[in-house]
Every structure is written in C-alpha cells, then in structure tokens.
C-alpha angles and dihedrals in degrees: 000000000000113000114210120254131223111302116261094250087060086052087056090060094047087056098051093044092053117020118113090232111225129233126225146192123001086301089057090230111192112250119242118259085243098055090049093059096039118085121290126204096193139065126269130228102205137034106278082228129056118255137138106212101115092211088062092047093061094041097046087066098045089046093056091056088055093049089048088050096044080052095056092245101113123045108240137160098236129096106247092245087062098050079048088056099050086040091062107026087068090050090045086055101038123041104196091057088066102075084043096060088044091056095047076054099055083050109048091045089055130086082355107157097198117083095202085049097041085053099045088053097053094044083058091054078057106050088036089066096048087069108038139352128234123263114285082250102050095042090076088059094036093046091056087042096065093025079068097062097039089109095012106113094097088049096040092054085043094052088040083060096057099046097052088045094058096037089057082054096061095038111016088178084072092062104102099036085045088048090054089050091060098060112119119251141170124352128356108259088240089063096058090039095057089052102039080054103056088031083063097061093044107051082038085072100030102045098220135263114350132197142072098280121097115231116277135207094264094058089056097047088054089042096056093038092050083062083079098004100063112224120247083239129063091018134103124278078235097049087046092047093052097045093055096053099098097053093032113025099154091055119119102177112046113268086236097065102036094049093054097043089053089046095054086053102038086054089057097258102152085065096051131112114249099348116180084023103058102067121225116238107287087228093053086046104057092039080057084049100055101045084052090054085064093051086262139137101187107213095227092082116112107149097091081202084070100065093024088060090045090057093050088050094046086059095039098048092049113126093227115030119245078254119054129232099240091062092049097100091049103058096052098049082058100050093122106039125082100201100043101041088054083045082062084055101053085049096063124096115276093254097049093044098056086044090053102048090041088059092046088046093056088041087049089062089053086048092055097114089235086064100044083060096066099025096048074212100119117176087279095065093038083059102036086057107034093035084084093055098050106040121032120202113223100197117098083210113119089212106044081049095047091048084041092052100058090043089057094055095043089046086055095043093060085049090053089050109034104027114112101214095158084120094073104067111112092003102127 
C-alpha cells in the first residue's frame, strides 16, 4: 500500500529552503526555483544544494556532467554503465554527495524534452537507490517527487508536446531535430516510477549496499536489469515463484531458499560453531548475492556463514514475511501454547505453509542435540535469530517491540519442537 508524501506545495518550501540558488547573466540575477528544477543543457557552476563542504563543491559539478552523459545530453568516451559506475561510486564514497545526485535527478527528468533521455534518467534514479538512500532530510522530497509520476505517462507525453510546440515557435529551424527527440524509447515513466517508489522504502530501512567493496560493474548491470527482472530478494514469494516457473516448473518451494539451505549444510554447517550468529563477510555475501540472483551457486564458497547469512537476508527482505501479517497476532497470543501455535501454521496460505515447514525442518536438524554440541546454537538461539525474519512487528512502541519480541522467539521455538515437518523430506 502506497502511503501518500509530502504535498507539492511542502516540497516547495523544502526547495526554497535548500536549494543553492543559481546566478545568471552579467547582473548576476538570481534563477527561478522552477527553472532550477527544470532541465538544464548546460553545465552548472555550483552544487544545486547548500553546503559548505568545499570537496562537494567540486564533485557536485563533475557529477552533473556525468548525469547529463548516462542521459544521452553531453557527448563522452565512456559506455553508460561506466558513467553509471563513476556516478555512483562517488556517492557510495561520499555521502553528501548523495542528496545532491538525487536532486540533479529530479532536474534533468523535468520539463526534458527527450524521451530516451527522460527515461535514462530516470533508469539512473533507479540504479542510484539500490546502492544508497537519500539523507533522512532529503526522502520526504524524493519520495513526493516519484509519488507524482506513479500514473503520469499520459501527463508527461502531453507536457513533452507543449514544450516542443513552443520551443518550435521560438526557433522553427529546431523542428525536425526536436521531432526526433520526442520518439518514445525505453519504459513507460510510470514503470521506473513504480520501482523507484517501492526501492525508496526499502533502502530507507536497509540503508543500501554495505561492505568494503566499491560497487562493480556487475552490480550496475543487475541493478539496471532488476528495474523489469524482479530481484529474488525483496519480492513476493508469489512474484519469485512465478519467476522461476520456466527454468523450474515442477518446484514447489522457491530455488533461492532451497539452494541455500542445502549450501549451509553441504558446507558442514550443522557442525559449525555459531552458525546463523556468526555473520559471513558482507563482501562475500553480496557477491553471493549477486550469482543467485542468476540462478546460479558458484562452487569457490567455503565459509558455510556466507550463505547462512544470505538465507537469513532472503526471509528478512520479503516483501511479505513467511508468515503474514494478518496471522501475526495469532501467533503471538499463542506463544506459549503447542497445539495452538502448530494450529496458526495449518491456517496460512498453502505457499506460505510449505515455505514455512521447510524452514523449521531445516531448523529442526541444527536443534538434533549432537549439532548443538558443536554449533553452541539450541533451539533458544535458532529462535532468538531467525524469529525477526519470519514475523515482523508493525508498532513504533519500544515496549510493545521489547514484550513482542519475546513472544515472536518463544512462538518459533514451539514450531522448532512440535512441528511435524516429516513430510518435507524430498518436496521440492
């Protein structure tokens, strides 16, 4: 459900509040608001946000000419995923150089009269957020930008239209090249916007990627393809389950979760010390990341915590949890009671259910007494860490957090002991 964003006339604070005002002409006279935020085919000689900090001074002006070359409006040597590398490798490493990308964003995707170049812009709005959110500050304007062009394709060829139109007016020798420019190419707006819109939350929460490691080509080249491909990760079970039905029609549990589960054992998991506690290095992890996300288990892992702490990442960034919502008051009214908490299981949708039991019967090997031994993780400690991942409390209440939280880890814990998941065993 798509909450609505600040109104448009709150965003017009912000921006006047924040926004670096431009100079033009030899009497320096001040640009409108609504020509800083309209597109801009040159280049521009200070940040389009105050700051103070002289490094992002410097870079803000560079980085617009990158914006302006992955869109197609400036002439450069370099492939556009590698513009799109540089682009967001310097907001990846400097962080107040993200809010400032986003804005040069909202620019160059308003009043463009250039549908390849609209669209482009757009695609790099949606790579840029699946590597790092904007400030805390700066979401709330983001967010009302792109909640504005949810439904806008009709609007935005109309306003496309007009502007060609009155710019032939003023300079009929620009007709033809302006009647190329208008050729539609690439997604509808809408498409990007939908995307942009739900990647936003979510790296809101999540914070983006994480490591040490800069962001590769690779990364780019899946970022850009997510925006139509949805990702294993951060989608539906519905949406992954779907998606895997030409390469594994006869599946009834998604690949993602049966590969990793099998990894973490194969790799001797079940024997190792603090496993699902002790997490796998966050590089490893998003390399990981990225070759499942081909439908691929590349044979070089050897650390069981990588794809341990992948598979605890798959259940946690659903967009839905294994358990629904809707049964979350359920379960942990019934944290205390075995036949009633298995009763909660046999009510969820089938999908759900078989995703469920096929996570407790893969908990259920870590909680055999000859494992906890050797992995110092009992049933306790299997509960306490994977309870997150498969409920999600909805109150901003410490306390109601703090008691729920509790609640979640004992309801799983029943599930661990008293769920019959023999069933499992071969169901694929």
């Amino acid at each position: 459900t798509l909450r609505k964003p600040i109104s448009q006339s709150s965003m017009a604070d912000w921006a006047s509040k924040n926004l670096n005002m431009h100079t033009q002409g030899i009497f320096r006279r001040r640009i409108s608001i609504s020509n800083m935020l309209s597109w801009n085919g040159g280049s521009i000689k200070k940040p389009m946000l105050i700051t103070s900090n002289r490094a992002i001074k410097k870079e803000a002006c560079e980085m617009f000419k990158l914006v302006q070359s992955y869109m197609g409006d400036r002439q450069t040597r370099m492939d556009r995923n590698h513009v799109a590398l540089v682009t967001v490798t310097k907001c990846w490493s400097m962080q107040g150089l993200r809010d400032e990308l986003y804005i040069q964003l909202i620019r160059q995707t308003t009043d463009n009269t250039c549908y390849r170049s609209l669209a482009w812009g757009w695609e790099l709005m949606a790579i840029s957020l699946a590597f790092f959110s904007p400030s805390p500050k700066f979401q709330s304007y983001l967010e009302g930008y792109i909640y504005r062009h949810l439904d806008s394709d009709e609007n935005i060829a109309q306003r496309i239209k007009e502007l060609v139109d009155l710019k032939n007016k003023k300079n009929s020798k620009s007709r033809k090249k302006r009647k190329q420019n208008t050729e539609d190419e690439g997604l509808p707006i809408s498409t990007y916007a939908k995307y942009c819109y739900r990647k936003l939350q979510k790296v809101a929460v999540t914070g983006g990627k994480k490591g040490l490691r800069k962001p590769t080509v690779e990364e780019i080249t899946h970022a850009r393809n997510a925006i139509v491909t949805p990702s294993l990760f951060g989608s539906s079970l519905e949406e992954i389950m779907e998606r895997q039905q030409d390469m594994y029609p006869g599946y009834k549990l998604p690949w993602v979760q049966t590969q990793l589960s099998q990894q973490v054992l194969a790799l001797g998991g079940e024997q190792t010390e603090g496993i699902f506690r002790i997490p796998g290095d966050i590089d490893e992890v998003n390399a990981l990341k990225l070759q499942v996300d081909q439908w691929r288990i590349p044979s070089s892992i050897s650390d069981p915590n990588i794809p341990a702490s992948l598979l605890k990442l798959w259940y946690r960034e659903l967009e839905e949890p294994v358990i629904p919502q809707q049964f979350y008051k359920e379960c942990i009214s019934n944290y205390e009671n075995p036949d009633a908490a298995v009763a909660v299981v046999q009510l969820l949708p089938e999908l759900n259910r078989l995703v469920l039991c096929y996570l407790i019967h893969f908990l259920q090997i870590f909680a055999q007494p000859s494992n906890v031994g050797r992995t110092k993780m009992d049933v306790n400690n299997l509960a306490m860490v994977m309870a997150p991942n498969c409920l999600r409390c909805q109150s901003d209440d410490p306390r109601v957090i703090f008691e729920n939280t509790r609640k979640e880890m004992s309801f799983l814990r029943m599930l661990i002991v008293h769920l019959d998941t023999s069933f499992i065993k071969g169901l694929v």
